[in-house]
C-alpha positions as CSV (number, residue, x, y, z in Angstrom):
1,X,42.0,-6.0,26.4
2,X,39.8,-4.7,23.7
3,X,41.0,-5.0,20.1
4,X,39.7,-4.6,16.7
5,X,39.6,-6.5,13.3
6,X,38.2,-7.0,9.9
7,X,36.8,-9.8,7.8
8,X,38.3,-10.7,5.1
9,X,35.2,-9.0,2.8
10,X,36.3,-5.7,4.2
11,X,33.8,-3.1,5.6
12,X,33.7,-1.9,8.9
13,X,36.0,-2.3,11.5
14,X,35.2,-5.1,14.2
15,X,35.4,-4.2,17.9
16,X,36.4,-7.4,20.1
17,X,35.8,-6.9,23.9
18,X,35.3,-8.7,26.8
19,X,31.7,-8.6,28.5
20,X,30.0,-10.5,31.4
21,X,27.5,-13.4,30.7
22,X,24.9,-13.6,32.9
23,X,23.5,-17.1,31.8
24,X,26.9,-18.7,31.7
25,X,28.3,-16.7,35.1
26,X,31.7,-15.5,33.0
27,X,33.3,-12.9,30.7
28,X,33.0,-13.8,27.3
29,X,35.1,-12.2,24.1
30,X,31.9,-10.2,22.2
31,X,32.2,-8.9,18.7
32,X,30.4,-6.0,17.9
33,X,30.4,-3.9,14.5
34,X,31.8,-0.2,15.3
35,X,30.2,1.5,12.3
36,X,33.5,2.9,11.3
37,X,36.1,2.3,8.5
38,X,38.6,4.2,10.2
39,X,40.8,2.0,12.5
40,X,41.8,4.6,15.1
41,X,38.1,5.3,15.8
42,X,37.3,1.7,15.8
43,X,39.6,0.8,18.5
44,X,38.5,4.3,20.7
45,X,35.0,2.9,20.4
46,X,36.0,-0.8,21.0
47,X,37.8,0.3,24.3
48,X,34.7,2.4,25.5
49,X,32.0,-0.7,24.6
50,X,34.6,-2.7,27.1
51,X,34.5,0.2,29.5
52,X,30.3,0.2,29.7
53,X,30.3,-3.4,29.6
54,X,32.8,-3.6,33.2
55,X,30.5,-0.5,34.2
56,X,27.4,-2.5,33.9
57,X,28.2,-5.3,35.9
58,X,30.0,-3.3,38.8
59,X,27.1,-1.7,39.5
60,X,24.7,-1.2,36.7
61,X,24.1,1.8,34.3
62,X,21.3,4.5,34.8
63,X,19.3,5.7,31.7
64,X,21.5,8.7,31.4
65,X,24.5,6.6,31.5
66,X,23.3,4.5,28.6
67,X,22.1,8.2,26.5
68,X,25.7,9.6,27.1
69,X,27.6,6.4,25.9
70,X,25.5,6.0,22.8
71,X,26.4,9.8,22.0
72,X,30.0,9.1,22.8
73,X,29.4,6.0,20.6
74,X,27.9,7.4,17.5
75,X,30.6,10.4,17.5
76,X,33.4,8.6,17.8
77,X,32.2,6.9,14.9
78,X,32.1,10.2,13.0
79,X,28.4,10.4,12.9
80,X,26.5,13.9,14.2
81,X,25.3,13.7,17.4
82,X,22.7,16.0,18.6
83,X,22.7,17.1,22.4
84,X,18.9,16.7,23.5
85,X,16.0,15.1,22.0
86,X,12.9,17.5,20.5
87,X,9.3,17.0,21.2
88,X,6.7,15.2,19.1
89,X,5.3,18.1,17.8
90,X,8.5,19.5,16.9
91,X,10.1,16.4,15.0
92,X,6.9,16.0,13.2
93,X,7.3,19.5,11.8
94,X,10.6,18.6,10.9
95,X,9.7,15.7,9.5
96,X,7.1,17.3,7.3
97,X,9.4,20.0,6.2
98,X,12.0,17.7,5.1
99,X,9.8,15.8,3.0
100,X,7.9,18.5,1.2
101,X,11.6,19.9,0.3
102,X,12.1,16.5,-1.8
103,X,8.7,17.7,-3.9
104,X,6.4,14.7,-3.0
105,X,3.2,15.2,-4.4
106,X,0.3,17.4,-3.1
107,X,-1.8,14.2,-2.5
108,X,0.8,12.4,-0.2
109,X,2.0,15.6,1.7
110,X,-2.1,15.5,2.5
111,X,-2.0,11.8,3.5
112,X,1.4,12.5,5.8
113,X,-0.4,15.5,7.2
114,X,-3.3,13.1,8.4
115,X,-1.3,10.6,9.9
116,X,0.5,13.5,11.6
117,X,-2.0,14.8,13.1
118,X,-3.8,11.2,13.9
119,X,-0.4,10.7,15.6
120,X,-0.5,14.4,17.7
121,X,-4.1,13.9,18.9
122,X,-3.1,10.5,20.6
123,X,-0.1,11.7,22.4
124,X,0.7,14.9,24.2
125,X,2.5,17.1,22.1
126,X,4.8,18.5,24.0
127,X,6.7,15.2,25.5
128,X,10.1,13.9,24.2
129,X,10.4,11.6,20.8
130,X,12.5,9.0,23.1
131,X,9.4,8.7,25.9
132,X,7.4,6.6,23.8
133,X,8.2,2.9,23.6
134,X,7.2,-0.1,21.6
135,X,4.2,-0.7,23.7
136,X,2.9,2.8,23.4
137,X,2.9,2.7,19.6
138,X,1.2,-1.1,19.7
139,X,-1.4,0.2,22.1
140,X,-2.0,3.1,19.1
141,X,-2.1,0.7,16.1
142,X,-4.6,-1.5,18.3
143,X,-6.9,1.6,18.8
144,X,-6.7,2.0,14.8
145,X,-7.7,-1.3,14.0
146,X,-10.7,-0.7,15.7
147,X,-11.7,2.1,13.0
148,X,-9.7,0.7,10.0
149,X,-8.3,-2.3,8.4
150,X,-5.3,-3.4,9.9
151,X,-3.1,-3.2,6.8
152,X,-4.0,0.4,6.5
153,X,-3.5,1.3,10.1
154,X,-0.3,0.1,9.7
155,X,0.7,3.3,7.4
156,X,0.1,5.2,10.3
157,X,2.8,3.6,11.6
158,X,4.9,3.0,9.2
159,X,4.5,6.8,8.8
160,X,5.8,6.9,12.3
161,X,8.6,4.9,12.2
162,X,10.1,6.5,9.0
163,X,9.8,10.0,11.7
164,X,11.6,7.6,13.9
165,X,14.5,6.7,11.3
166,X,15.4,10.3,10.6
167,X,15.5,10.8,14.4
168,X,18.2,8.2,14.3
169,X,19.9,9.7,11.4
170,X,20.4,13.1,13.2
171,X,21.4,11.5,16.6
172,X,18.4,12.2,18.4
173,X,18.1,8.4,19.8
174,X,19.4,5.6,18.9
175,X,16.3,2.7,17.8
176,X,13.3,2.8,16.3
177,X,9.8,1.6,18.3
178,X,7.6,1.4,15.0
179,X,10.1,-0.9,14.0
180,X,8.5,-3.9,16.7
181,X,5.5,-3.3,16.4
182,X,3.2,-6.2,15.6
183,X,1.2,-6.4,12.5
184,X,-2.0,-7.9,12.4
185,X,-3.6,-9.4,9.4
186,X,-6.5,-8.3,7.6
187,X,-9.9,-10.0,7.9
188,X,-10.7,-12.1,4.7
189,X,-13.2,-10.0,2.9
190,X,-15.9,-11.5,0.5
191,X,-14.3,-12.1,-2.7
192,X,-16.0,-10.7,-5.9
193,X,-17.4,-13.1,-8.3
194,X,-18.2,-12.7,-12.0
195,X,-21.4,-11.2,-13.5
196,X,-22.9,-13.8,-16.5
197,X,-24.0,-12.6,-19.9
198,X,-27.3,-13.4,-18.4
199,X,-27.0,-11.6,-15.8
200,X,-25.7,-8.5,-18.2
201,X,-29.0,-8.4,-20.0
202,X,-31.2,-9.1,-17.7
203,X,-29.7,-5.6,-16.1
204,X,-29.5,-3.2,-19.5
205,X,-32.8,-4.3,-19.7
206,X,-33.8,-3.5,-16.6
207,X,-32.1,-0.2,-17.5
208,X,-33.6,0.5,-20.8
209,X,-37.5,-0.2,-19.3
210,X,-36.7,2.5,-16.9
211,X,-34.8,5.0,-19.4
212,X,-31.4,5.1,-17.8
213,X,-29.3,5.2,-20.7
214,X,-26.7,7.0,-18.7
215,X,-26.4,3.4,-16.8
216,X,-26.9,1.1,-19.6
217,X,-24.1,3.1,-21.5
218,X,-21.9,2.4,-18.1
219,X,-22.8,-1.0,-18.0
220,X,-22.4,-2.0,-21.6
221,X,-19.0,-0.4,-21.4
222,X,-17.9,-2.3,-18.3
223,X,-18.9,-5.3,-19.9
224,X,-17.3,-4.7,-23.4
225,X,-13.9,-3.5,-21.9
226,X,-13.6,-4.9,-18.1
227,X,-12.2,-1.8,-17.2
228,X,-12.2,0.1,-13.7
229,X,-15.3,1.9,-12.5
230,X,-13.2,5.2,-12.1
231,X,-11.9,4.4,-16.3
232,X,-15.1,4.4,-17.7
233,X,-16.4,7.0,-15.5
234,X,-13.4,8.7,-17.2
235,X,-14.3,8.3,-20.8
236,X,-13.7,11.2,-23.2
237,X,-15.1,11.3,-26.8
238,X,-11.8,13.0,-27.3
239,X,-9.9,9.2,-26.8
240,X,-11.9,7.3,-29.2
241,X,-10.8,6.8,-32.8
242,X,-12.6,5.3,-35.7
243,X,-10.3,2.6,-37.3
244,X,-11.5,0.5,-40.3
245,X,-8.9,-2.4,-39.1
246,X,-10.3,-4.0,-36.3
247,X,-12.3,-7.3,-37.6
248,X,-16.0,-6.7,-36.0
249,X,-15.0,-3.4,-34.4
250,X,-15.3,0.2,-35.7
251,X,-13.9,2.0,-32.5
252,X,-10.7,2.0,-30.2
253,X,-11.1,3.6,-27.0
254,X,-7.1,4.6,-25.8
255,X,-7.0,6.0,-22.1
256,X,-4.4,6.1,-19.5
257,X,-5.6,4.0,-16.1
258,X,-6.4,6.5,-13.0
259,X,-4.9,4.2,-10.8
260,X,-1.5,4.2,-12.6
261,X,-1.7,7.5,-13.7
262,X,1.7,8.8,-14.6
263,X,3.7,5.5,-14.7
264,X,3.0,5.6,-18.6
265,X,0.2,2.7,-18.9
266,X,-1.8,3.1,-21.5
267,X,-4.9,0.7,-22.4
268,X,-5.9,0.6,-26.0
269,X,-9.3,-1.1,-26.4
270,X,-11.8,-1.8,-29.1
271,X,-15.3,-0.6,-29.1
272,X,-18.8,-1.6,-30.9
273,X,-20.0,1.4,-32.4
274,X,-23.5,1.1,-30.5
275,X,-21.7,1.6,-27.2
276,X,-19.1,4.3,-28.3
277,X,-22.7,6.2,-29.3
278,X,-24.4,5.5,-26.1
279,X,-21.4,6.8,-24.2
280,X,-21.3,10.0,-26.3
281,X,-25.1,10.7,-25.8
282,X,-25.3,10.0,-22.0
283,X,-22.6,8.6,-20.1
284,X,-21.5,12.4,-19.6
285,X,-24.9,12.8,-16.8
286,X,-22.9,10.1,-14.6
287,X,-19.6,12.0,-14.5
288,X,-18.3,13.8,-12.3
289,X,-20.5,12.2,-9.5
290,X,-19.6,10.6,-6.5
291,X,-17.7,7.5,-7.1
292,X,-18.6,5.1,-4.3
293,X,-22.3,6.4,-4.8
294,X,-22.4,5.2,-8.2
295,X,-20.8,1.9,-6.8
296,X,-23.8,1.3,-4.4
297,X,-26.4,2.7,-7.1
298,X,-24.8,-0.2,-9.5
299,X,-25.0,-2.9,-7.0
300,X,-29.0,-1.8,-6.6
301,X,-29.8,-2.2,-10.6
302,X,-28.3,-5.4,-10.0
303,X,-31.0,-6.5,-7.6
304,X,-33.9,-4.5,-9.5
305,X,-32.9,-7.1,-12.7
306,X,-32.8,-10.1,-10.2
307,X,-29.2,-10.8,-10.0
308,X,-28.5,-12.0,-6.6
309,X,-25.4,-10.4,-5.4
310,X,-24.3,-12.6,-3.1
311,X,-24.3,-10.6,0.1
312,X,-21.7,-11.5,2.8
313,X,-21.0,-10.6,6.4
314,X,-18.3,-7.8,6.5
315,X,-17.2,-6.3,9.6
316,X,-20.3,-3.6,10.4
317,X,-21.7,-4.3,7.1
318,X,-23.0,-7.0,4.3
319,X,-20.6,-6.3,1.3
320,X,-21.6,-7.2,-2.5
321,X,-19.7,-10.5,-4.1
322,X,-20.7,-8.9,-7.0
323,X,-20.0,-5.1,-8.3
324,X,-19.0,-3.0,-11.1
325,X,-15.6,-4.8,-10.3
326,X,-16.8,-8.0,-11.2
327,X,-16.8,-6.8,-14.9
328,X,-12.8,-7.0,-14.4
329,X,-13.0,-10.5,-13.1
330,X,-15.6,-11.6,-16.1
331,X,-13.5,-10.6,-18.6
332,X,-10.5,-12.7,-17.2
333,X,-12.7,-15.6,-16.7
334,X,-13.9,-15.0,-20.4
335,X,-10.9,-14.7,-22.1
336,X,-9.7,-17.6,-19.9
337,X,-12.1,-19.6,-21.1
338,X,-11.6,-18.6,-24.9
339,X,-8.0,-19.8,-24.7
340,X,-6.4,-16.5,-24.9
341,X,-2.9,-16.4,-23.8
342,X,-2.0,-14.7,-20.6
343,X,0.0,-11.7,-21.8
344,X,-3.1,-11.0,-24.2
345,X,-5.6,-10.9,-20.9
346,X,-3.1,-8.5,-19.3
347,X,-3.1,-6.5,-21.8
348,X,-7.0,-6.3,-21.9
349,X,-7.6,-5.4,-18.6
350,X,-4.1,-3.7,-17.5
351,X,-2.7,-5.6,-14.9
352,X,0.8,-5.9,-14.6
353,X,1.0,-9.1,-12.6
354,X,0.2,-12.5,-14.0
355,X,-0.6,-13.7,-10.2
356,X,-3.3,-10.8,-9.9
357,X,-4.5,-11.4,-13.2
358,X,-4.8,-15.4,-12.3
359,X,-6.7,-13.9,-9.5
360,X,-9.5,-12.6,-11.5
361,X,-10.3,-16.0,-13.4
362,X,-12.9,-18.4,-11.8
363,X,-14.7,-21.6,-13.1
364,X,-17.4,-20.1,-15.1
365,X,-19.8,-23.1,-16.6
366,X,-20.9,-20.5,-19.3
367,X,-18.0,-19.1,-20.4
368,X,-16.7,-22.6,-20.6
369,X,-19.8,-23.4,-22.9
370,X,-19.3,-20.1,-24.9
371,X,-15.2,-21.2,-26.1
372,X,-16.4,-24.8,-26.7
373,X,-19.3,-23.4,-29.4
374,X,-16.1,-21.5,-30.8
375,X,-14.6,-24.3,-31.5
């Protein structure tokens, strides 16, 4: 006879019911949670588990069966329960509408909009949400891989599968297939190294024989500041102050980080005054360019100075060890080096985790020889 109880932490009701054990060949006493704080309904759903469980071994449950005693299931336990199931398309649009009602920004109603439609041109539109199954969404994330890193492939999905949980929510079916879907780790990329002070002059110079002083203001403000490619593409005259305060600095360049724009960060940073007048004059001829193009154009006035970049096997391609990027990591490995305290080196370069910023610091015989002439 099914029955129902609580633990002694309180919560939901617990149904107790007798079901058939197939490895053992007996009835066994199962407890199940109902979902329910209400006792009656506990003990209505508690008497239907033990209903579909004596159903199931008489003579075995079709897949309609199963859909109706979920539905019985899930109203009983006061939730809404939805006759019918709508099509891909359908619950995508749903989807979509629900969460541009909660205001999300332009930029990630764009990026749920691509995943959607990645999603539509894989699968015919027009078939039920609860006719695709586990294997059907692998089989998908497998075909991404093939055009993306897995990590971000697995957006896509996890894009899916949050379409999947509101399904849920509304009654539409009862699990989730994105939820067992099997994630498959990235390839190890090449990991960026530092550029040298060497290496740093050998490339303005490179850049001042040919005239580029839109680069050699770039470069000279990477260096100075270790700040993102997409920052100092970024710089305003507007955000640098003259200050007489700074010991062997006349500027400070204050700027809030594109990459964690709107979350309040801020990066106050001093400047030489040779730079600050560089990057007034020319670093302007450099904006508003393409940003990956002026990634690859650095990477080339590395090689033209001589700096070997360190070229790895990638995938399709041979990726640079060594970028505008690395300008991040040398001032770590700098600072490091100097005996600067960690919170300090956060600061500089604006990274909110002492494990990333840890990340960034490599055995540099240089800027080991640089802190030991300090001293």
């Amino acid at each position: 006879m099914a029955t129902v109880y609580k633990r002694k932490t309180g919560g939901n009701w617990i149904a107790k019911y007798k079901s058939y054990n197939r490895e053992k060949g007996k009835w066994l006493w199962t407890s199940q949670s109902t979902g329910t704080a209400d006792k009656s309904q506990a003990q209505a759903i508690a008497y239907e588990l033990e209903k579909t469980a004596k159903a199931t071994e008489a003579g075995g449950l079709s897949k309609r069966d199963i859909e109706e005693t979920v539905k019985r299931l899930f109203s009983m336990a006061g939730h809404d329960v939805h006759i019918g199931c709508p099509t891909i398309a359908e619950h995508l649009q749903e989807v979509l509408k629900s969460k541009m009602a909660r205001g999300l920004a332009p930029a990630s109603i764009k990026a749920i909009i691509t995943r959607h439609n990645r999603f539509l041109s894989r699968f015919d539109n027009d078939i039920r949400l609860d006719m695709l199954t586990t294997n059907h969404l692998q089989k998908y994330y497998d075909e991404l891989c093939q055009e993306m890193l897995p990590s971000t492939a697995y957006y896509y999905i996890a894009e899916i599968g949050s379409c999947y949980a509101l399904a849920i929510k509304k009654g539409y079916l009862y699990f989730n297939p994105a939820a067992a879907v099997e994630k498959k780790r990235n390839k190890t990329a090449p990991s960026r190294t530092i550029i040298n002070a060497g290496e740093v002059w050998r490339v303005i110079m490179a850049q001042a024989r040919a005239g580029s002083y839109e680069w050699l203001a770039l470069t000279l403000l990477g260096w100075h500041t270790g700040a993102r490619l997409s920052d100092c593409l970024a710089y305003d005259a507007s955000q640098v102050k003259k200050v007489n305060w700074l010991a062997g600095f006349n500027y400070l360049w204050s700027f809030e980080e594109k990459k964690k724009r709107g979350r309040g960060r801020v990066l106050s940073l001093p400047l030489p005054a040779h730079v600050v007048k560089l990057c007034n004059e020319h670093l302007h001829q450099l904006q508003g360019r393409w940003l990956p193009g002026i990634s690859a154009e650095f990477i080339e006035w590395l090689e033209i100075a001589g700096v070997d970049v360190k070229r790895q096997q990638f995938k399709t391609r041979r990726r640079a060890c060594k970028s505008f990027h690395s300008f991040r990591h040398s001032m770590q490995t700098r600072l490091a080096a100097a005996n600067v305290s960690d919170s300090i080196r956060m600061m500089v370069t604006g990274h909110a985790s002492l494990a990333v910023a840890r990340n960034y610091t490599h055995n540099d015989v240089e800027a080991v020889a640089g802190a030991l002439r300090s001293i």
